[in-house]
C-alpha positions as CSV (number, residue, x, y, z in Angstrom):
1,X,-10.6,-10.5,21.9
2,X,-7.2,-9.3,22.3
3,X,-6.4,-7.2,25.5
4,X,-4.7,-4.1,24.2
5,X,-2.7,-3.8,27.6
6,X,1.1,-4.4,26.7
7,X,2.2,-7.5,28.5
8,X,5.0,-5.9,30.1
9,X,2.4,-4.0,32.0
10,X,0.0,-6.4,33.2
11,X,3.2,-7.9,34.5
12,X,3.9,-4.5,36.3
13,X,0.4,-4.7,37.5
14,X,1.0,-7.8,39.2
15,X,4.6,-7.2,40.7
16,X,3.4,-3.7,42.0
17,X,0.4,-5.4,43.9
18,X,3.0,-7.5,45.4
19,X,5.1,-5.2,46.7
20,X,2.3,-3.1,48.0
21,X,1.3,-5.7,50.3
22,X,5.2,-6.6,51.2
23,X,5.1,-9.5,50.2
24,X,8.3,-9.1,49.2
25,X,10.1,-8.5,52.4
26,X,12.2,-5.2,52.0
27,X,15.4,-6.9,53.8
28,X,16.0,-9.8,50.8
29,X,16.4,-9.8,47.4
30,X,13.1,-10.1,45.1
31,X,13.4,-12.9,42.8
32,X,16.5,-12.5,40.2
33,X,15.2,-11.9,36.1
34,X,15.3,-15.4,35.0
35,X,13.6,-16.4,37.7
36,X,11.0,-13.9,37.0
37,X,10.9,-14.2,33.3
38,X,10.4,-17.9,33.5
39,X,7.6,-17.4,36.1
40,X,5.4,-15.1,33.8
41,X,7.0,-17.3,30.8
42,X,8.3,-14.1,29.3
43,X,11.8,-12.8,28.0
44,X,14.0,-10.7,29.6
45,X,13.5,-7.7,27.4
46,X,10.0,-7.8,28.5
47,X,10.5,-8.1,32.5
48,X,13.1,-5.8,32.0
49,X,10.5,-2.9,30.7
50,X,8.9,-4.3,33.9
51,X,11.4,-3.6,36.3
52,X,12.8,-0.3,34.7
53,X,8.7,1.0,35.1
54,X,8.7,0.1,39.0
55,X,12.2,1.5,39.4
56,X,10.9,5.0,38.2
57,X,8.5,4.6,40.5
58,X,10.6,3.9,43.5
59,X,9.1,1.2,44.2
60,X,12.4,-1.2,44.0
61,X,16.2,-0.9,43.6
62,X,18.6,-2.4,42.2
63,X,22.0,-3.1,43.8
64,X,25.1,-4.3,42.2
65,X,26.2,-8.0,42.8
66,X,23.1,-8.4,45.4
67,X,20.0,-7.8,43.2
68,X,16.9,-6.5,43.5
69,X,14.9,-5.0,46.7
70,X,11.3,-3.9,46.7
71,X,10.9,-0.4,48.1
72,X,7.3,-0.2,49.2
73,X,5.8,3.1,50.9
74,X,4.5,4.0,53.8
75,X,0.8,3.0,53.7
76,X,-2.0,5.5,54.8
77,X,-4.8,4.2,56.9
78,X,-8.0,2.6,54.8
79,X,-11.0,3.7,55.8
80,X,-13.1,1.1,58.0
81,X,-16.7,0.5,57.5
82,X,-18.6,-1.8,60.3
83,X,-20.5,-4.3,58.1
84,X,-23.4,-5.9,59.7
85,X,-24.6,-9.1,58.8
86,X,-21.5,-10.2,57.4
87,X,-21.4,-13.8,59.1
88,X,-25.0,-14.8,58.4
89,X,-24.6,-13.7,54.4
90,X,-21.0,-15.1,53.9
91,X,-23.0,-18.8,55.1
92,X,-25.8,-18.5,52.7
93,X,-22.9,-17.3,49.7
94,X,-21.9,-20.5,51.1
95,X,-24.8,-22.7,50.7
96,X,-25.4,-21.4,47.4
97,X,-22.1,-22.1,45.7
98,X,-19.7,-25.0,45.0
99,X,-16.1,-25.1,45.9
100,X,-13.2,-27.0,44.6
101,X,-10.3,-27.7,47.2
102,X,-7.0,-26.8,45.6
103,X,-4.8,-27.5,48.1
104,X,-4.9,-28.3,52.1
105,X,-2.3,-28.3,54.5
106,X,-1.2,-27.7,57.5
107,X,1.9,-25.1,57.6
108,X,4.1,-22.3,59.4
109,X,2.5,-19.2,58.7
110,X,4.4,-16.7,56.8
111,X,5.2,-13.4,59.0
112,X,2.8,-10.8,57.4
113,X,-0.5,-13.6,57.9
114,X,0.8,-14.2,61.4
115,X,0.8,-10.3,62.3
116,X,-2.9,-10.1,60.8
117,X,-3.6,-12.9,63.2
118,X,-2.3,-11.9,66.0
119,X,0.3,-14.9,66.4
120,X,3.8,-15.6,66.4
121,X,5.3,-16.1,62.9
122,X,5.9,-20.0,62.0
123,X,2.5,-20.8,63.6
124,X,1.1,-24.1,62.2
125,X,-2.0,-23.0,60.6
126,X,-4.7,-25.0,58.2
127,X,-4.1,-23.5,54.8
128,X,-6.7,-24.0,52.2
129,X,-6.7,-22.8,48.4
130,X,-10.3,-23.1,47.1
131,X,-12.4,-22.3,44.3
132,X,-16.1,-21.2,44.4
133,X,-18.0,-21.4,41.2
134,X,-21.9,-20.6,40.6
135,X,-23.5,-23.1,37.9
136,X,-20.1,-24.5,37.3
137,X,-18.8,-20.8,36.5
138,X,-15.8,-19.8,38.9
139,X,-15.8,-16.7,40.6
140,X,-13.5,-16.6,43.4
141,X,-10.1,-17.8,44.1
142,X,-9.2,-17.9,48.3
143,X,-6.9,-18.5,50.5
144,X,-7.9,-19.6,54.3
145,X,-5.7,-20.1,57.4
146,X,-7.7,-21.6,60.1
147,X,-6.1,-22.2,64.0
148,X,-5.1,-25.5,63.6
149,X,-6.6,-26.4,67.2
150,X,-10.1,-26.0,65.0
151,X,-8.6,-26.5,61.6
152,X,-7.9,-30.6,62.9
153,X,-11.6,-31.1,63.3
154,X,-12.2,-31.2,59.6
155,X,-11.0,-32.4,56.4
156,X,-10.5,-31.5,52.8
157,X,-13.3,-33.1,51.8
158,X,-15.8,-31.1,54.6
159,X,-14.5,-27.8,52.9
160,X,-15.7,-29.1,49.6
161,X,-19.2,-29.8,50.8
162,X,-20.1,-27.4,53.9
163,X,-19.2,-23.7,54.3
164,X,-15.8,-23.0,55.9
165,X,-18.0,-21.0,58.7
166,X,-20.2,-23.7,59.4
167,X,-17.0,-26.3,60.3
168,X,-15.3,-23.6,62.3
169,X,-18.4,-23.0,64.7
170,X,-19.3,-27.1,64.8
171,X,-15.5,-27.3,65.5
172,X,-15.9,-25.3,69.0
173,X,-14.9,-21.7,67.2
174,X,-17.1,-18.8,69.3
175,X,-17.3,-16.1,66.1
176,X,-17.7,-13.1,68.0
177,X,-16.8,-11.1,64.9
178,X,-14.7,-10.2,62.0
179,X,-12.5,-7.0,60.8
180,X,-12.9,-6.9,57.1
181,X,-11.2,-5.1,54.1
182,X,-11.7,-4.3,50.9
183,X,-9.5,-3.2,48.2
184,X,-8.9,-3.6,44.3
185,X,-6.0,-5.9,42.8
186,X,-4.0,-7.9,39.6
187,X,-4.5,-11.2,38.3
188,X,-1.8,-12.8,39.0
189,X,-0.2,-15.8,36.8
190,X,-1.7,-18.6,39.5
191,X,-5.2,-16.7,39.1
192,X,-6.1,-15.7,35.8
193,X,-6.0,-19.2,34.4
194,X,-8.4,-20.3,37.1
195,X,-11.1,-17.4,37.1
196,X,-10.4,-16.7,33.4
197,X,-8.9,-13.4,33.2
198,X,-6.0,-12.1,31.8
199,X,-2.7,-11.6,33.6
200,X,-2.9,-8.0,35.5
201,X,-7.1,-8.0,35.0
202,X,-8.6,-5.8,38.0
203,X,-10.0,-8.1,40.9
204,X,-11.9,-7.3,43.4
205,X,-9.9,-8.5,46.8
206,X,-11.0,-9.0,50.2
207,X,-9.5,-10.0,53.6
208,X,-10.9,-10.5,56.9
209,X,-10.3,-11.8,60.0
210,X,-12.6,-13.8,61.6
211,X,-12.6,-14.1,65.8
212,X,-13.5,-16.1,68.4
213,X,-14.8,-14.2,71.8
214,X,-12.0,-13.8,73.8
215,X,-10.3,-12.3,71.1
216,X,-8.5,-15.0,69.0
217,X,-7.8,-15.2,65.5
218,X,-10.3,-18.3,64.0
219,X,-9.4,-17.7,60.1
220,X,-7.7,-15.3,57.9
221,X,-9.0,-15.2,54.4
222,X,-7.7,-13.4,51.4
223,X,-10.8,-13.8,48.6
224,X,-10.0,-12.2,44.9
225,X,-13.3,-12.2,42.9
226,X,-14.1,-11.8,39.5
227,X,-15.3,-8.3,39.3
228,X,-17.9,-9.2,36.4
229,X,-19.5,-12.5,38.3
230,X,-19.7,-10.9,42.1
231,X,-21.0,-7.8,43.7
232,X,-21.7,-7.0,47.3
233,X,-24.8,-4.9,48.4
234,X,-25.0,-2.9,51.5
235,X,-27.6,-1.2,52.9
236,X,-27.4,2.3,54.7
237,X,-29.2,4.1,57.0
238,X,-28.7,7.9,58.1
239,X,-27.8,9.5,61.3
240,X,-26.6,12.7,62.5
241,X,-23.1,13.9,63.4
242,X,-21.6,16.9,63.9
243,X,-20.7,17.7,59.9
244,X,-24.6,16.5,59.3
245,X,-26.0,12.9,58.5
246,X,-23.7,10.2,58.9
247,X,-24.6,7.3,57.0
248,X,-24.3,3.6,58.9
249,X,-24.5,0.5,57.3
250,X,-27.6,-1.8,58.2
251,X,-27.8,-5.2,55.7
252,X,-25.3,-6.4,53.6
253,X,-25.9,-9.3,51.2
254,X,-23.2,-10.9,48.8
255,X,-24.6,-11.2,45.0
């Protein structure tokens, strides 16, 4: 079936999430057009429609003879929710699943991971790029940077076979706990292919940080999931507060 979204907008979709998240950095030029038109293999005319959309926006502008810079707002504060649980069902989504490693290395950090983590930019970090299918079906496409002082204690070839969790606590890794966050996203060109979706589909996206006791950043995953093959289930439980009930979560279980 055809989707009836112009292309030119699920392209929109997908540059708009970027600069969102700035990652685009506001101080350097974005990719030029043909670099752009050959990464989303489309013409000119189409990225053009592209560009010309975020531009109303404000969301870049264009400068003569130095190109294009991405304009991002201030962002507001997300609300937080405290999700207990969260460790214990992200191992058994673990146990339950298979995962293809995409790609493994060890690298700098770029400057808007390191910040999440709590570490200087250029950081050598374990990057991983994995796939997790149920009954051979993909589902989620991630992106892990583990310290590398725990990241060394396993290989490729452990990620494929045992939860990413499991090796960071039999590495040494104290989990003390993890700051999650939840938001909606685009397929981009890398990810549609993979969890077979178009180009600017809605995902589901989430990132965490994962921390040892004394405070340290252990991992920083960015998860996008395929809204029609995951959900995640939380339990709540009331209490009062000055406006009335309050509700708290109590279980939380990945489906």
């Amino acid at each position: 079936m055809q989707n009836p979204t112009p292309l030119y907008h699920r392209i929109y979709l997908v540059l708009r999430e970027r600069i969102l998240e700035r990652r685009y950095p506001p101080d350097a030029p974005m990719p030029s057009e043909p670099e752009l038109s050959r990464q989303f293999s489309v013409s000119r005319v189409t990225l053009r429609r592209t560009l010309e959309q975020l531009e109303r926006e404000g969301l870049i502008r264009r400068e003569r003879g130095r190109g294009t810079f991405a304009t991002p707002p201030a962002a507001p504060a997300a609300p937080r929710a405290d999700i207990r649980g969260l460790i214990d069902n992200l191992l058994a989504m673990g146990l339950r699943t298979s995962v293809e490693v995409l790609d493994f290395a060890y690298e700098p950090t770029p400057p808007e991971i390191a910040a999440e983590m709590g570490v200087p930019p250029g950081t050598i970090t374990q990057r991983v790029v994995r796939l997790r299918s149920v009954k051979e079906v993909p589902f989620s496409y991630a992106v892990t940077h583990v310290r590398e002082d725990i990241g060394r204690r396993f290989t490729a070839e452990d990620i494929a076979r045992t939860p990413l969790l499991q090796l960071i606590t039999e590495a040494g890794g104290r989990i003390a706990g993890a700051h999650q966050r939840v938001t909606a996203t685009a397929a981009d060109e890398t990810v549609s292919p993979l969890l077979g979706v178009q180009m600017g589909a809605p995902l589901l996206c989430i990132t965490r940080v994962v921390r040892d006791e004394d405070g340290s950043a252990l991992e920083r995953i960015r998860a996008l999931y395929h809204p029609e093959r995951y959900e995640f289930e939380l339990d709540l439980k009331p209490e009062p507060g000055a406006d009335g009930a309050l509700w708290r979560p109590g279980s939380a279980a990945a489906l």
